[in-house]
ChimeraX commands (.cxc) that place a marker at each C-alpha (Angstrom):
marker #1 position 87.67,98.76,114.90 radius 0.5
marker #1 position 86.99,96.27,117.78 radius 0.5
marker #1 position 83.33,94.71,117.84 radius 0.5
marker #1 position 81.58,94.98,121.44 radius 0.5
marker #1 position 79.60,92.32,121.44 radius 0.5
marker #1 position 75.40,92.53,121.40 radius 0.5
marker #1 position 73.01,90.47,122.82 radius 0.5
marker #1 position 69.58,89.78,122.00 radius 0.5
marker #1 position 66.88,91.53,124.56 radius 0.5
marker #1 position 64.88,88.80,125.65 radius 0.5
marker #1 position 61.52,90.66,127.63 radius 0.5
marker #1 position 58.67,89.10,129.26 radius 0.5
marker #1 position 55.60,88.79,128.07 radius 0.5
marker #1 position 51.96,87.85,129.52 radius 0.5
marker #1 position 50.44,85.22,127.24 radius 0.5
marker #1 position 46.62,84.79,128.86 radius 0.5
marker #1 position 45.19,81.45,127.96 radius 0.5
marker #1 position 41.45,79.28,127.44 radius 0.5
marker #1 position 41.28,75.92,127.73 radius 0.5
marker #1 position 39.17,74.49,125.44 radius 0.5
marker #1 position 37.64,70.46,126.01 radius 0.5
marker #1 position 36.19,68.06,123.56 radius 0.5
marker #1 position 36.53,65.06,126.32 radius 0.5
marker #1 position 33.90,63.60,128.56 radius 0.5
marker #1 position 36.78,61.67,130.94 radius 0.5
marker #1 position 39.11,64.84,131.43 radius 0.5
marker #1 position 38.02,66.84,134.55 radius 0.5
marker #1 position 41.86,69.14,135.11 radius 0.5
marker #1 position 44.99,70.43,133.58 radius 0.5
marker #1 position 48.02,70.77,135.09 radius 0.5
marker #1 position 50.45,73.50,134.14 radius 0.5
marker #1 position 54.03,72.18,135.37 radius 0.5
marker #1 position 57.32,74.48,135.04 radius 0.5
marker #1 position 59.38,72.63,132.78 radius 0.5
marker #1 position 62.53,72.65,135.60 radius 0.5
marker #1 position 60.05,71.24,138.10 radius 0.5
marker #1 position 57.03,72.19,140.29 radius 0.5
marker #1 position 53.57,72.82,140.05 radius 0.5
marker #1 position 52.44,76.14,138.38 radius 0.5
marker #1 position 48.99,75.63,138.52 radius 0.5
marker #1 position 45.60,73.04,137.85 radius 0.5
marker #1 position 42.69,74.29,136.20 radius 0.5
marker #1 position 39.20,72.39,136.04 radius 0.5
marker #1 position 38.20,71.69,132.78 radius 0.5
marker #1 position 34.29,70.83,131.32 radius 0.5
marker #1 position 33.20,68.54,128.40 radius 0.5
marker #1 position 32.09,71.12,125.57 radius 0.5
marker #1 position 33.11,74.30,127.28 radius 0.5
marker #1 position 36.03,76.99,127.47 radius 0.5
marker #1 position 37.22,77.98,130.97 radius 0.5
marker #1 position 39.53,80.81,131.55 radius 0.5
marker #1 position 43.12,79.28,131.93 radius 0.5
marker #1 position 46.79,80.32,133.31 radius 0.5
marker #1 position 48.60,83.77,132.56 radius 0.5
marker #1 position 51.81,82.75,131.18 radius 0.5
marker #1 position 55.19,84.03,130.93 radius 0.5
marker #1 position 56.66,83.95,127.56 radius 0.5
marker #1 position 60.37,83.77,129.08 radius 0.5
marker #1 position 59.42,80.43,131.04 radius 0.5
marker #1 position 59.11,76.88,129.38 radius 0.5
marker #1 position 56.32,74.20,130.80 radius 0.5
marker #1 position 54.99,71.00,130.86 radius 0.5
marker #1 position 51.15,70.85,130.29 radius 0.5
marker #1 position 49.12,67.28,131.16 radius 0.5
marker #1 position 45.55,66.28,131.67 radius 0.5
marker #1 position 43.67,64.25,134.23 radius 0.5
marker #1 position 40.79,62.40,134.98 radius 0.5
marker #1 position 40.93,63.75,138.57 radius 0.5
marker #1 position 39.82,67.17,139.95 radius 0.5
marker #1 position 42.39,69.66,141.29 radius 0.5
marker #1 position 41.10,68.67,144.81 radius 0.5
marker #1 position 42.01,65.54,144.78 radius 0.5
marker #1 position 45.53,66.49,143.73 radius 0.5
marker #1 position 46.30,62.91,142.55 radius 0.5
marker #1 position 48.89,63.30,139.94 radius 0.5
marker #1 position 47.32,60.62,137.12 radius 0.5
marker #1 position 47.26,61.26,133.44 radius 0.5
marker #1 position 46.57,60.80,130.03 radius 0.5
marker #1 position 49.24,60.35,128.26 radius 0.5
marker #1 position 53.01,62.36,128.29 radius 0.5
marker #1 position 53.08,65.86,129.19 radius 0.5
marker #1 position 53.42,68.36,126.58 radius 0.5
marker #1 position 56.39,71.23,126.68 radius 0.5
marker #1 position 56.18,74.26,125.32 radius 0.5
marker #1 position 57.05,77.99,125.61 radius 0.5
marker #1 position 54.58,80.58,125.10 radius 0.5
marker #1 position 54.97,82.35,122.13 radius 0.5
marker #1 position 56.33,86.01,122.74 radius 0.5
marker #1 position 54.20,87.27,119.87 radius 0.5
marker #1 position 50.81,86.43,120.73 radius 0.5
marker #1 position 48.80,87.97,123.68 radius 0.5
marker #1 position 46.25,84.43,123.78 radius 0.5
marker #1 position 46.55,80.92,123.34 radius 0.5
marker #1 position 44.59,78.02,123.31 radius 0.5
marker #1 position 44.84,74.30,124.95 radius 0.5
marker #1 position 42.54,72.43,123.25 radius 0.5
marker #1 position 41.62,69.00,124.68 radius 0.5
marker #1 position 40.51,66.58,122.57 radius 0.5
marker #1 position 37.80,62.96,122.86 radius 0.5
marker #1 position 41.10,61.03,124.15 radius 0.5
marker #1 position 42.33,63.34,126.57 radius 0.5
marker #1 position 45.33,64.64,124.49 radius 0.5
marker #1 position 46.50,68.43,124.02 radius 0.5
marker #1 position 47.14,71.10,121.56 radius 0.5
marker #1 position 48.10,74.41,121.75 radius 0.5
marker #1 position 46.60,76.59,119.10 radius 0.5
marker #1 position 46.45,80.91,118.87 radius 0.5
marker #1 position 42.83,80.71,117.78 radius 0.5
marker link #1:1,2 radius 0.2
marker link #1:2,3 radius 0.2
marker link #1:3,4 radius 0.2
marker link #1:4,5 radius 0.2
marker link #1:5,6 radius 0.2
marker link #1:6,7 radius 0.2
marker link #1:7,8 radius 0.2
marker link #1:8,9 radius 0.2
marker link #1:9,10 radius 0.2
marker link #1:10,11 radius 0.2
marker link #1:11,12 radius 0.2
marker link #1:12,13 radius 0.2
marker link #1:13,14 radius 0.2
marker link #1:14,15 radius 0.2
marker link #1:15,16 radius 0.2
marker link #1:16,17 radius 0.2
marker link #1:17,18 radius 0.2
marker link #1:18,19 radius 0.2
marker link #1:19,20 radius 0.2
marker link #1:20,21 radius 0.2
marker link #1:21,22 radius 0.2
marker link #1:22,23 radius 0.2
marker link #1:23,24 radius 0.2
marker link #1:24,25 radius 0.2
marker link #1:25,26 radius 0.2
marker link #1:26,27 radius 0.2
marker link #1:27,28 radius 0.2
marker link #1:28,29 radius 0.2
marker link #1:29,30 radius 0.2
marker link #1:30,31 radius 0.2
marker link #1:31,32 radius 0.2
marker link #1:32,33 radius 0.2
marker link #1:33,34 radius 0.2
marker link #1:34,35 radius 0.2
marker link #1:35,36 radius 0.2
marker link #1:36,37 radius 0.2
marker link #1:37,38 radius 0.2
marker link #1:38,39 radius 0.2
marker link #1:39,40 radius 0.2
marker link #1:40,41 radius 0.2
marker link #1:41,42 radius 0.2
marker link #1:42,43 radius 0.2
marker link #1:43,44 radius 0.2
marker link #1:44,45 radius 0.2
marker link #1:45,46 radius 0.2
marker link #1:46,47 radius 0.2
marker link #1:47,48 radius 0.2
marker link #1:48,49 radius 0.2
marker link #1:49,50 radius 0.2
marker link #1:50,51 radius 0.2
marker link #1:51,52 radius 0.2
marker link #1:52,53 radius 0.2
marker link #1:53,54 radius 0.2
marker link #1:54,55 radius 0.2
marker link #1:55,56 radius 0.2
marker link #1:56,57 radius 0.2
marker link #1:57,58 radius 0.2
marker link #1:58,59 radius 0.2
marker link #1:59,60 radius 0.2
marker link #1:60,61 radius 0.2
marker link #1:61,62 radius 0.2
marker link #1:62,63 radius 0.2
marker link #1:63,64 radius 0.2
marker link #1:64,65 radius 0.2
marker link #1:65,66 radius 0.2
marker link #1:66,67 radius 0.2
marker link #1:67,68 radius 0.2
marker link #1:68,69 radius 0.2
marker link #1:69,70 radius 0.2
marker link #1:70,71 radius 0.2
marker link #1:71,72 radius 0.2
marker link #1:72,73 radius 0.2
marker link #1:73,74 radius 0.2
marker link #1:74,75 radius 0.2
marker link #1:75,76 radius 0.2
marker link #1:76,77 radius 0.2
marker link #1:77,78 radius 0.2
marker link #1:78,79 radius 0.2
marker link #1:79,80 radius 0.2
marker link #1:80,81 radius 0.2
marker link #1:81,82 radius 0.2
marker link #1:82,83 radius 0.2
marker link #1:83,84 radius 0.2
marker link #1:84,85 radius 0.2
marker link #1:85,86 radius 0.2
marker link #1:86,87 radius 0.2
marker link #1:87,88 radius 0.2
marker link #1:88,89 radius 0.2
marker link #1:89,90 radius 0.2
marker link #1:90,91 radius 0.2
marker link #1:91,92 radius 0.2
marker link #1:92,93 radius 0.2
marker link #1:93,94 radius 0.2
marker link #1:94,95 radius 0.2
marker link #1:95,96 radius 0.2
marker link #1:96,97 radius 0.2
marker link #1:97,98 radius 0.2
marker link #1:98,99 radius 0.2
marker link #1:99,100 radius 0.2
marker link #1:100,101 radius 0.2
marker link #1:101,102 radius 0.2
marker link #1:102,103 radius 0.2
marker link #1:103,104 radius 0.2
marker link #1:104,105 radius 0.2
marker link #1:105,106 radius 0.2
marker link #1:106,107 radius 0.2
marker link #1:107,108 radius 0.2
view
């Protein structure tokens, strides 16, 4: 018997986010889609955690700090930008910022 062929159901999925800093010189981060333009810039505080982006789990992004506010929309960072995915099994994620400026993404 002839196989039809199956495909995998990809669905979409709202990932909400925190951002999370442990550095005195970051002030934003920016949320980049990973094919190119801006998704979004949050402002960030030393020692706190801000409400971040709503994600899509079917989308792929870059994710990079800076030493400037979203107002002054001056695109200068620490570091290389970090690409992930949201995972499609978790319903909250974490950046975490630490003293140098540089990102991690945890679920707790």
């Amino acid at each position: 018997m002839p196989c039809l062929a199956s495909a995998e159901v990809i669905s979409e999925h709202a990932v909400s986010s925190h951002i999370v800093s442990m550095s005195h010189g970051v002030n934003s981060l920016i949320i980049l889609y990973a094919e190119g333009g801006k998704a979004g810039c949050y402002p960030v505080r030393f020692g706190s955690s801000t409400q971040g982006p709503v994600l899509n789990s079917t989308d792929s992004y870059q994710v990079l700090t800076s030493y400037y506010s979203c107002r002054d929309n001056i695109p200068v960072r620490f570091g290389q930008p970090l690409r992930f995915q949201p995972p499609s099994d978790k319903n909250l994620i974490f950046f975490r910022i630490n003293a140098a400026g540089g990102i991690y993404i945890t679920d707790h």
